[in-house]
LOZA-272050 format. One record per atom (N, C-alpha, C): x negated, y, z; residue in three letters. Coordinates in steps of 0.2 Angstrom, whole numbers, plus 5000, padded with zeros to 4 digits. Example, Ala and Ser with C-alpha at 12.3 -4.5 7.8 and 13.67 -1.06 7.14 Angstrom:
493449725039ala493849785039ala493449845039ala493649895035ser493249955036ser493650005039ser
This chain:
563640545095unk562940535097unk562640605099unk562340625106unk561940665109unk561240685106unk561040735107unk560440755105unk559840695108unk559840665114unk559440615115unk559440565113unk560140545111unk560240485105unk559940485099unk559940535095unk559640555089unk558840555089unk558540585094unk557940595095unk557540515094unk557940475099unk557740415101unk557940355094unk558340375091unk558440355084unk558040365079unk557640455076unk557140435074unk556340435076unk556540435085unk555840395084unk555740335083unk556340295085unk556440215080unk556340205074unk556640275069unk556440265064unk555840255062unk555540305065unk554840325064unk554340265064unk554440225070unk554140165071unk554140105070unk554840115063unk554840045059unk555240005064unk555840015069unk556039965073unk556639995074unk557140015068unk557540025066unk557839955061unk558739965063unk559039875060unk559139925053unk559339895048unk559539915042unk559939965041unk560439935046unk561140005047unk560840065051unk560540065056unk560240115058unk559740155054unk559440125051unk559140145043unk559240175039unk560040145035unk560440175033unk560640235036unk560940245043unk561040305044unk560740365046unk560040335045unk559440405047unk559340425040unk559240385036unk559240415028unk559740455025unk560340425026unk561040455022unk561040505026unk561040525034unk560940585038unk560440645035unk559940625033unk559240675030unk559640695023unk559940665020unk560140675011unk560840745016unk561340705019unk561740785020unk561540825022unk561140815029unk560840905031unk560540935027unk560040885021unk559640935017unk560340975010unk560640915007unk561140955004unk561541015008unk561741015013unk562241065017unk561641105019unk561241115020unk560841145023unk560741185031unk561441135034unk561541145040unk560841115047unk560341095044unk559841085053unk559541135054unk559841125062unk559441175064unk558641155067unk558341135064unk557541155066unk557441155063unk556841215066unk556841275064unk555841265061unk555541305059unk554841305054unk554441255059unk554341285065unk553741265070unk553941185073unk554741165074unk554541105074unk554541065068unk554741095064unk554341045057unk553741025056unk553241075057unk552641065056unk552541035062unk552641035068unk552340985074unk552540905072unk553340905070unk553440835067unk553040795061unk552840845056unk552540825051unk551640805054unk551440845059unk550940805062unk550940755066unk551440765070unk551440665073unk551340635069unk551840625063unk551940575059unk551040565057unk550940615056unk550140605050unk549740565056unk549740565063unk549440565069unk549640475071unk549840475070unk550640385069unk550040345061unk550140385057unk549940345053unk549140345052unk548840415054unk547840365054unk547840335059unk548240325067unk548140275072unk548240215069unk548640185065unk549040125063unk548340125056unk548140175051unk547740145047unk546940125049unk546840165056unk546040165058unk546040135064unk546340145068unk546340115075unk546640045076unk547040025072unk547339955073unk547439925068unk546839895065unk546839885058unk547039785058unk547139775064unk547439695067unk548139695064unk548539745066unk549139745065unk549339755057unk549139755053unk549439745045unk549939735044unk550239685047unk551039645045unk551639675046unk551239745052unk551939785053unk551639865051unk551239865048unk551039945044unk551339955039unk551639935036unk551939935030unk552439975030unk553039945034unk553539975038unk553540035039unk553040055045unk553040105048unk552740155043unk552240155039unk552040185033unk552540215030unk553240165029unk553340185022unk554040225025unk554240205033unk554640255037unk554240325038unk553640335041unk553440385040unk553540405035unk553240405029unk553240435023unk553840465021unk554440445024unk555040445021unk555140505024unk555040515031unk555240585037unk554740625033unk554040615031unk553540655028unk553840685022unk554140655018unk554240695012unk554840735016unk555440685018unk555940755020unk555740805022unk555440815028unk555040885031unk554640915027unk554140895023unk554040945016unk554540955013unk554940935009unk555440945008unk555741005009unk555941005015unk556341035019unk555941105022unk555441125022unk555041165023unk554741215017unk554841185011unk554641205004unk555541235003unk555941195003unk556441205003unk556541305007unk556441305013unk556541355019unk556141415016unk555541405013unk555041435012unk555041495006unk555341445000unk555741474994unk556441514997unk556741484998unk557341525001unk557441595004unk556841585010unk556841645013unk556141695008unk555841685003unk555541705000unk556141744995unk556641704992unk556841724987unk557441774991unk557741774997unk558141825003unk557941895001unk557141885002unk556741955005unk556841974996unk556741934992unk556841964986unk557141994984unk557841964985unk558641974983unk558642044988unk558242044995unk558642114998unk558142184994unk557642164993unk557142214989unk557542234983unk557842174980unk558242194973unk558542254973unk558942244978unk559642264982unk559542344983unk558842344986unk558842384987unk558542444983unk558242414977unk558042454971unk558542484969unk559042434967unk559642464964unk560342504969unk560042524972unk560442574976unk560542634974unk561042664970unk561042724968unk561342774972unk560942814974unk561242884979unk561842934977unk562342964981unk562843014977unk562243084975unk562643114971unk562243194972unk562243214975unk562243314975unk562043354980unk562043414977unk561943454981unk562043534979unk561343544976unk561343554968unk560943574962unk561243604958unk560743654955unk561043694950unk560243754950unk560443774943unk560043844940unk560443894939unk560043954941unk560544014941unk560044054935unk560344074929unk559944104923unk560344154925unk559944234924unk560044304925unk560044334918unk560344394919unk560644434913unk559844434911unk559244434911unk558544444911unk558344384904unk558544334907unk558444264903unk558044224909unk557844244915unk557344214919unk557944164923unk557544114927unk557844054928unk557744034935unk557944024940unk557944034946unk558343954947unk557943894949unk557943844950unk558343844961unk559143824960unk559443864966unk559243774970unk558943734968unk558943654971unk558143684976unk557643724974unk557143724975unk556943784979unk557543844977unk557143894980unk557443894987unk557043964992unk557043984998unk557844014998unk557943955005unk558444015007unk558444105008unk559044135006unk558944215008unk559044255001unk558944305000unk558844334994unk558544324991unk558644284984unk558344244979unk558144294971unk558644364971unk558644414966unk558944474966unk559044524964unk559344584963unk559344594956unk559844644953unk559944644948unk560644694949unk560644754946unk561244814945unk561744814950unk561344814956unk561444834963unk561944794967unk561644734963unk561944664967unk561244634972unk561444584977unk561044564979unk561344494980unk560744454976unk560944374976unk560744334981unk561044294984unk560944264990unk561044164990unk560644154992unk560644074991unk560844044999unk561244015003unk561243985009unk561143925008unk561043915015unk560743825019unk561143795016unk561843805017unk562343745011unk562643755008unk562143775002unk562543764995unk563043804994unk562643884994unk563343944993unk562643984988unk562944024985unk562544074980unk563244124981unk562944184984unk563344234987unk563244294983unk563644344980unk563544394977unk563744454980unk563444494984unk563544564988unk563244624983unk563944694985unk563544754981unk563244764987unk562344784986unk561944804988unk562244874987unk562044924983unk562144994979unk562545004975unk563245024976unk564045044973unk563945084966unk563545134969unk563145174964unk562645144958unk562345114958unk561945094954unk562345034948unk562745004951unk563444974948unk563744984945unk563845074945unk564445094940unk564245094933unk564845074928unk564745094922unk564245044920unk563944994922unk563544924918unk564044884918unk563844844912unk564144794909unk563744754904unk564144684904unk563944634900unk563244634903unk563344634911unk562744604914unk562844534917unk562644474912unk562944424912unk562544364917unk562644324920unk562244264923unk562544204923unk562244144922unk562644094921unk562244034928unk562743994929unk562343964934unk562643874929unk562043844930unk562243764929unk562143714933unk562643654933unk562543604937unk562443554933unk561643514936unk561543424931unk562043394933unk561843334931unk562243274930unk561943274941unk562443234944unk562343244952unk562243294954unk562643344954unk562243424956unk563143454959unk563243504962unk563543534963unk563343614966unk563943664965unk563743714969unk564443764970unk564143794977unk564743854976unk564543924978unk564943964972unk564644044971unk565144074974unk565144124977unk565544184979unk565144214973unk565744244971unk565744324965unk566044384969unk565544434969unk565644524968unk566144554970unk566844514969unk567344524968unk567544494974unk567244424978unk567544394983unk567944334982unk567944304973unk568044254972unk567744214973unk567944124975unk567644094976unk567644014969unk567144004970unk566943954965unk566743904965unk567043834966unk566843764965unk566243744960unk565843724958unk565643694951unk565543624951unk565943574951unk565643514948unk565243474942unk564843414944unk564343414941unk564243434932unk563843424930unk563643444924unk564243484920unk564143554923unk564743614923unk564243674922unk564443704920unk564143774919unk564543834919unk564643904923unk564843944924unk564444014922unk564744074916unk564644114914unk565044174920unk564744224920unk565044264922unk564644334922unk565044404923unk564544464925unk564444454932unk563744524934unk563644504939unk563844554943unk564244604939unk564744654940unk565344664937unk565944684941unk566544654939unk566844744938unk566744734931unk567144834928unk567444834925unk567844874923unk568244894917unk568944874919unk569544854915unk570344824916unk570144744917unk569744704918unk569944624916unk569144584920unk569144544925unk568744504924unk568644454921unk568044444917unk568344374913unk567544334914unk567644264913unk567244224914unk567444174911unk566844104909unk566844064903unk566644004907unk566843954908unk566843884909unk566543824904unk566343804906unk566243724901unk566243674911unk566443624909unk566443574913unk567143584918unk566743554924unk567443574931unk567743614935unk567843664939unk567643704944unk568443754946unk568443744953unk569043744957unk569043834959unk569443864958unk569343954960unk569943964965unk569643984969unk570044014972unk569844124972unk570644154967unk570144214962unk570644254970unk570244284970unk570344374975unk570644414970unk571144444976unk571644504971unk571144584973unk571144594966unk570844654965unk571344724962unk571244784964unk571244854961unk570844884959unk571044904951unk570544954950unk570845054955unk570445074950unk570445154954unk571045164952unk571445134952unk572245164950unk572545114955unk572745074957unk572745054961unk573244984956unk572944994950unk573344904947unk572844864946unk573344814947unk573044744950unk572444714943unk572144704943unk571544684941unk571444614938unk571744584931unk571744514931unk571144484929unk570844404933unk570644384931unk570844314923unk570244324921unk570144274916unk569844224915unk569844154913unk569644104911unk569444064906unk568944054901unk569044054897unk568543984896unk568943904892unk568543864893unk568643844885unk567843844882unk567943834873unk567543794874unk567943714873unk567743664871unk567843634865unk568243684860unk568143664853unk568743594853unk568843584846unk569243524847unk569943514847unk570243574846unk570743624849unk570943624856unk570643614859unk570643574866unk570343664869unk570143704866unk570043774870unk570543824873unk570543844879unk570943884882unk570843934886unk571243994889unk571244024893unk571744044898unk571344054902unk571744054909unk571744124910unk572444154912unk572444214916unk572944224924unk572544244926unk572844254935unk572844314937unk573044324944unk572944394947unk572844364953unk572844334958unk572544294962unk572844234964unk572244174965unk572844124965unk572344064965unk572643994969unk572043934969unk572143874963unk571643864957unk571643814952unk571143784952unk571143724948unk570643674945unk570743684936unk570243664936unk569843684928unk569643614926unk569543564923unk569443504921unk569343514913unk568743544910unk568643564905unk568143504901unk567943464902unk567343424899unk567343404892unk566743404888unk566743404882unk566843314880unk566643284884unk567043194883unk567643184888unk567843234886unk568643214889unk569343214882unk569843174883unk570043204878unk570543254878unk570543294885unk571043354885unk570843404891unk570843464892unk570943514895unk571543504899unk571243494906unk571843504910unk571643554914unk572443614917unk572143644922unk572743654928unk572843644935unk573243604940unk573043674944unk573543684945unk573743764950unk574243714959unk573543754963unk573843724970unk574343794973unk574143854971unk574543914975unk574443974968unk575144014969unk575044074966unk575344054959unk575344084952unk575344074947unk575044104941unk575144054935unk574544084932unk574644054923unk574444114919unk574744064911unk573844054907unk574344004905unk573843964901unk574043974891unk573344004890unk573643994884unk573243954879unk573343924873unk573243874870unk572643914864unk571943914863unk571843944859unk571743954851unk571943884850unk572143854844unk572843894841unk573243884845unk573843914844unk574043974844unk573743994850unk574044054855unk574544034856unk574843974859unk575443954863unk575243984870unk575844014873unk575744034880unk576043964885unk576043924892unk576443944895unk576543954903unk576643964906unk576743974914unk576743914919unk576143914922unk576143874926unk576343884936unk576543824938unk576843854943unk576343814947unk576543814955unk576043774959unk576443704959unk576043644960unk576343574956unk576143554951unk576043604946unk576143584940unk575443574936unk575443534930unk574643524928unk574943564920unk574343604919unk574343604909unk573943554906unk574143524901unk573643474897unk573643514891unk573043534887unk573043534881unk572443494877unk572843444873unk572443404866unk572243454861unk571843404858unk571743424851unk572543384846unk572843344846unk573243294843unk574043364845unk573943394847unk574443444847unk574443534847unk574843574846unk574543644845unk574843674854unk575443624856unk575643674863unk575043664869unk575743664875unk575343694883unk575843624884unk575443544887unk576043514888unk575943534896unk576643534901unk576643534907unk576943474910unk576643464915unk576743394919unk576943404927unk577443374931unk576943394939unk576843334940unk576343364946unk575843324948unk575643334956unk575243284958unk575043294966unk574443324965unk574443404964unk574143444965unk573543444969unk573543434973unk572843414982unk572443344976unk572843294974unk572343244973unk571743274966unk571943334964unk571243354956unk570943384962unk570843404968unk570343434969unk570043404976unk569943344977unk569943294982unk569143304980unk568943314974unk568143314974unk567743374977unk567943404979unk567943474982unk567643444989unk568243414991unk568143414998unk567743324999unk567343314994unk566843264995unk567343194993unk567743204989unk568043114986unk568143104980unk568343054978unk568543024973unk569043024973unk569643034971unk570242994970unk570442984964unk570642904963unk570842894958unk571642884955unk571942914954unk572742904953unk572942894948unk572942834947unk573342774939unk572942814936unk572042794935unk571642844930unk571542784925unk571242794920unk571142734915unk570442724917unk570142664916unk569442654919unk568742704914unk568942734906unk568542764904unk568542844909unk569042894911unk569042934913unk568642934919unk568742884925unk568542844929unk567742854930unk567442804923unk566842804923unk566542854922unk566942914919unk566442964916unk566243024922unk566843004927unk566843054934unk565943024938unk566042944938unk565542904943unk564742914937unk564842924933unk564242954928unk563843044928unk564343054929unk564143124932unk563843144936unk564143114944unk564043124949unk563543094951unk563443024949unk562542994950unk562242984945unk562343024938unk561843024934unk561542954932unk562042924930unk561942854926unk562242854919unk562042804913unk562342784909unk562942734909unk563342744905unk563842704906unk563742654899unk564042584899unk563742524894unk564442484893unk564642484890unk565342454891unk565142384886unk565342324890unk565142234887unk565942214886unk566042194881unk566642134881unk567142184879unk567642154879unk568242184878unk568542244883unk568842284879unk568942324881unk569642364884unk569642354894unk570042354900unk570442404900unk571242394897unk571642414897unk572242414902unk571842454907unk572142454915unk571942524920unk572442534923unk572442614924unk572142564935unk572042634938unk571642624945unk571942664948unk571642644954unk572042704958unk571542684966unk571642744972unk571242724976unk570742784979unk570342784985unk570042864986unk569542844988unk568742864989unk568242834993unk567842904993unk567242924998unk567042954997unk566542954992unk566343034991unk565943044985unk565243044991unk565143034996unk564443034997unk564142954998unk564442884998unk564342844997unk564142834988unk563742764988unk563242734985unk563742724980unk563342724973unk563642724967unk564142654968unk563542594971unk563842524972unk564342514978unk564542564983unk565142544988unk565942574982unk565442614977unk566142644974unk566542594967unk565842564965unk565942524959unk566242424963unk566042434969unk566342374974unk567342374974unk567442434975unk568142444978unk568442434970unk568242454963unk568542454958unk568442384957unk567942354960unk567842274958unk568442214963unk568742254966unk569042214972unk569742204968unk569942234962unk570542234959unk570642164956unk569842164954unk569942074950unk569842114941unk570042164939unk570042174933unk569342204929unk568842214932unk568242244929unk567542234933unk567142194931unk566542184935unk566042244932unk565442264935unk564742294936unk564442244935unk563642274933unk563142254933unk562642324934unk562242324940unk561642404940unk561142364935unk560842394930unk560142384927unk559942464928unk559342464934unk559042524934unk559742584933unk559542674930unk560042684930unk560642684924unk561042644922unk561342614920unk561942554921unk562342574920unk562942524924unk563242494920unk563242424919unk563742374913unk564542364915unk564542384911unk565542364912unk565742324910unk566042264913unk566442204910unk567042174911unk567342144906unk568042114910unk567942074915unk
């Protein structure tokens, strides 16, 4: 049946000159379109149909008040198109009311990745907000000059050689919040990763046999080979005291590592990409040598240095703006997507004993990253504000 066929059937209907079967089928037709909600007419000829009709029925109750025998009919066939089209319009109304809703929801709950934040606190105690201030020289301080760039570099140059000599334990610490990162060049022309909610100690002059520096959280070095005035090599130190026996030190002479220190983690890992470098245990003072490949883990549940190798590139993919996740367990997982957009984690139901894997950028939306984890089948989300539920 053609769209003129249709038309011409219900204006039959309309006018009560419809056989029972054809009755039949203009009502059963009104029940699927409205279930399915496949018709396509659209608002404006609803309301012009729902006025014929009304224009059909005062003709018939005021103007042809002879004809009674057959108003009943057409009344009650009217009536019957009137309510569907209310119906069907009220139906439209809510729907596309409750769309514009769901997309405002949708978009309340959009949680954005981070960004280069962090506070630089000076050997002074004064506090230098690096998310806020002006680019350019931000401090000075024992013949250093501190420098803040357009993306996210906090650079340290000796202004004065002279005025440098012989200070010490002139310390500064930089910290990154929850969503924050940054990168320092140090004095010495190392460079420095910080990932989020990390914090970095260091001098802001590098003197004497040893440079040393103190970690909490994550942060990737690539350490510059140094000589003192004698012409031997200069070693750098790392030192991450998270308690727990889970404390350690790194020492290097130059060379490129990752530091995975976090205080809700349950081990200190640290993954050398180039060069080599020992790790010693501070619980124990176990030493042991790390090669490139290779990861160190140290627990609290043991006294050594345990070594693993490992796909070195995938621990520092956060560096270079990602996630990767490789066979991680979903608490480790979540603590990464916590950090970095600064949400609560809520774990509901039984508890997902199942390892992940997979890479996605770290500058898309908390929810394209909590999607990709959800396409596994084995853990659903839920955003309430910032807050993330976790379920089987």
């Amino acid at each position: 049946m053609n769209k003129a066929e249709v038309e011409k059937l219900l204006e039959r209907y309309r006018d009560g000159l419809c056989t029972e079967d054809e009755q039949a089928l203009v009502e059963s037709w009104h029940l699927s379109e409205l279930k399915a909600g496949t018709s396509d007419l659209d608002h404006a000829e609803l309301i012009d149909a729902k006025n014929q009709i009304w224009n059909a029925i005062e003709e018939e109750t005021e103007l042809k008040p002879a004809r009674k025998h057959t108003l009943w009919p057409k009344l009650a066939a009217a009536a019957v198109i009137l309510f569907f089209i209310g119906f069907v319009i009220n139906h439209q109304l809510k729907k596309q009311s409750a769309d514009q809703q769901q997309i405002a929801t949708t978009t309340e709950k959009i949680i954005k990745p981070g960004g280069n934040k962090a506070t630089l606190t000076l050997a002074d105690g004064s506090k230098i907000s690096l998310t806020d201030a002006t680019n350019g020289i931000i401090a000075k301080q024992a013949g250093i000059n501190i420098t803040k760039t357009s993306n996210g570099e906090l650079i340290y140059t000796v202004a004065a050689q002279s005025a440098s000599n012989g200070k010490k334990d002139v310390y500064n610490t930089i910290e990154t919040p929850r969503g924050g990162q940054y990168q320092i060049n140090l004095p010495d022309g190392t460079k420095v990763w910080l990932n989020a909610e990390s914090a970095l100690k260091y001098p802001a002059v590098f003197n004497g046999d040893e440079r040393k520096v103190e970690l909490k959280g994550e942060a990737y070095f690539e350490v510059a080979k140094l000589r003192d005035t004698k012409g031997m090599r200069v070693p750098f130190k790392v030192k991450s005291d998270i308690g727990a026996g889970r404390s350690q030190e790194v020492e290097v002479l130059g060379t490129h590592f990752n530091i995975n220190a976090y205080n809700n983690e349950p081990s200190n890992k640290t993954t050398l990409l180039e060069g080599s470098i020992r790790i010693k245990n501070l619980q124990s003072n176990i030493s042991q040598l790390l090669r490139p490949g290779q990861q160190s883990v140290i627990t609290s549940s043991s006294p050594s240095v345990r070594i693993e190798t490992v796909d070195a590139e995938e621990s520092v993919t956060w560096k270079d703006g990602y996630f990767s996740f490789n066979e991680e367990n979903l608490a480790t997982i979540m603590n990464k997507i916590a950090r970095w957009y600064n949400v609560e984690i809520d774990y509901r139901g039984n508890k997902i004993n199942k390892t992940f894997g997979g890479r996605i950028s770290r500058f898309n939306s908390v929810n394209e990253v909590l999607d990709m984890l959800e396409t596994t089948g084995a853990v659903h989300f839920k955003i309430e504000e910032r807050r993330i539920l976790v379920m089987p």
